[in-house]
N, C-alpha and C positions, 0 to 999 in steps of 0.2 A: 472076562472079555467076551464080547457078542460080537461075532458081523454075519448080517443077512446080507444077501447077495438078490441083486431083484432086476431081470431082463424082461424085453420084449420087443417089438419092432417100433418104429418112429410113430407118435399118435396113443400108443396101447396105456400113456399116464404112469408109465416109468417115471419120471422126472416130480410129478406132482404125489404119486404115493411114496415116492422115495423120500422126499421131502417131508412128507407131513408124518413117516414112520420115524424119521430120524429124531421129529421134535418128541415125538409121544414118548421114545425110547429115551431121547436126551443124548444122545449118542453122536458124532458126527457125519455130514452128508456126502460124501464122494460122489461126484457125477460130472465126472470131467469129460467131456464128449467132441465131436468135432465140429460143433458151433464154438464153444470154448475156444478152441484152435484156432477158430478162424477167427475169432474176436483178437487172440492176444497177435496174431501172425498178421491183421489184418485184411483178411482176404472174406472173399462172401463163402456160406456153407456150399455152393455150388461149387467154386473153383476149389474146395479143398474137396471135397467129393471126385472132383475131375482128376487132378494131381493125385490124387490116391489110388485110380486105376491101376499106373502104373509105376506110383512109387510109394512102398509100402512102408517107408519110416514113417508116415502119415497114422496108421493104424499101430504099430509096434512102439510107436512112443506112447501114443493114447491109451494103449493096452495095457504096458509096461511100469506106467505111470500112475494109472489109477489102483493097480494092484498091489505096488508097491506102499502105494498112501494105506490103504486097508490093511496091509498086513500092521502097521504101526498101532492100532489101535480099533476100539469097538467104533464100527461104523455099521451104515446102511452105505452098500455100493450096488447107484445105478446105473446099467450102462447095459449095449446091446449082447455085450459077451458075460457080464458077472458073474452068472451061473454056472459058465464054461471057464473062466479064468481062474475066478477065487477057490479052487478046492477044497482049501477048509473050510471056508462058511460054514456057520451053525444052523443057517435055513437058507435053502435056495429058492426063489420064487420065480416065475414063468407066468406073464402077465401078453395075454393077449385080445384082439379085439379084429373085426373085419376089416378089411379094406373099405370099404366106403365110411366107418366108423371112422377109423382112424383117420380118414381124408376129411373129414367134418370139423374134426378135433384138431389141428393143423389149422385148417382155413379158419377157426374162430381162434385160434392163439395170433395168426398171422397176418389173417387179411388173405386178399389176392384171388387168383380165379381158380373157382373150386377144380375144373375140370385139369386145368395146367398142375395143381395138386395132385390130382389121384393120377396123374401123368407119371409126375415128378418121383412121387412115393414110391410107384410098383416101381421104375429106375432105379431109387435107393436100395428099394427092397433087394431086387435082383444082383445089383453091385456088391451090397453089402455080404449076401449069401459066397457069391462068387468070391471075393475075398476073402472071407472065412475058411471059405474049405481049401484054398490054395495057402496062404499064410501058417493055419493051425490047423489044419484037415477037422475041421470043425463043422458041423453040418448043423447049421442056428434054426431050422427047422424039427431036428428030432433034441426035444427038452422034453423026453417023457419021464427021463430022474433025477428031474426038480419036484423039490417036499410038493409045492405048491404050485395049480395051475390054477388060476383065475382068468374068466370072461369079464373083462372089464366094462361089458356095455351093458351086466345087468346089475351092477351095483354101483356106488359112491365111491369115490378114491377113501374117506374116511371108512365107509363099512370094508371095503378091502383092508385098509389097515388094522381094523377091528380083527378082520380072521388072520392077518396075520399076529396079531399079537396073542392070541388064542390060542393059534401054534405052536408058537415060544412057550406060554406058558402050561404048553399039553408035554411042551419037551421037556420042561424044568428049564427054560434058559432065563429066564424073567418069571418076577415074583407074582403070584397069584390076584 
């Protein structure tokens, strides 16, 4: 059994290297996140963003949920806490990128007005921080002891996936 565990903030290509590690590995993809939530709940990611200030089953199911799926079985799980939730992962990865990157990468997934973005996102950012450390006394800015830190603005989600599987197999967790 393998699972890699792979965070970073909204925009950093969590979702798209998580994905395309999961196919190379062949593995399953975990990335149950609070767009998901707000798809099956019906609400927009804003209102569940809002509701989650102050009611924190919003995060403790999302969290509790996706960690539970992972422990069942070899997966890649992407999410903003993986690194901090999954403990035993066999690789932890820490994927991040600038603010203005990441507001780039948003407005071409999205559409909409780049500036109300990089509004929207430092909001997230700071919400999500704030809840972290209140919830799990979790501080999602110090990931200095994940295996892996990558800059995701100077390479391809494929060449990331590339060093990640390099690492696997520098671990012995995957075959040469």
């Amino acid at each position: 059994m393998i699972r890699v565990a792979i965070s970073g903030k909204s925009g950093c290509g969590n979702t798209t290297v998580s994905t395309l590690l999961s196919k190379k590995l062949d593995v399953t993809l975990i990335n149950y996140t609070f767009r998901q939530l707000a798809a099956e709940r019906g609400m927009t990611l804003s209102e569940v963003i809002e509701s989650a200030r102050t009611d924190f089953s919003y995060d403790k199911y999302v969290d509790t949920h996706q960690v539970e799926l992972a422990r069942k079985e070899s997966c890649v799980l992407g999410s903003r806490l993986a690194i901090w939730m999954l403990a035993e992962a066999d690789l932890k990865v820490f994927l991040y990128a600038s603010d203005d990157m990441r507001a780039e990468r948003i407005f071409k997934r999205e559409g909409g007005d780049l500036q109300k973005i990089k509004e929207f996102t430092a909001m997230r950012d700071l919400e999500d921080s704030r809840r972290y450390k209140e919830l799990y006394n979790i501080d999602n800015s110090d990931y200095a002891f994940a295996d892996l830190v990558i800059d995701t603005s100077t390479y391809t989600p494929e060449e990331i996936v590339e060093q990640i599987v390099a690492e696997l197999k520098k671990r012995g967790l995957v075959k040469a």
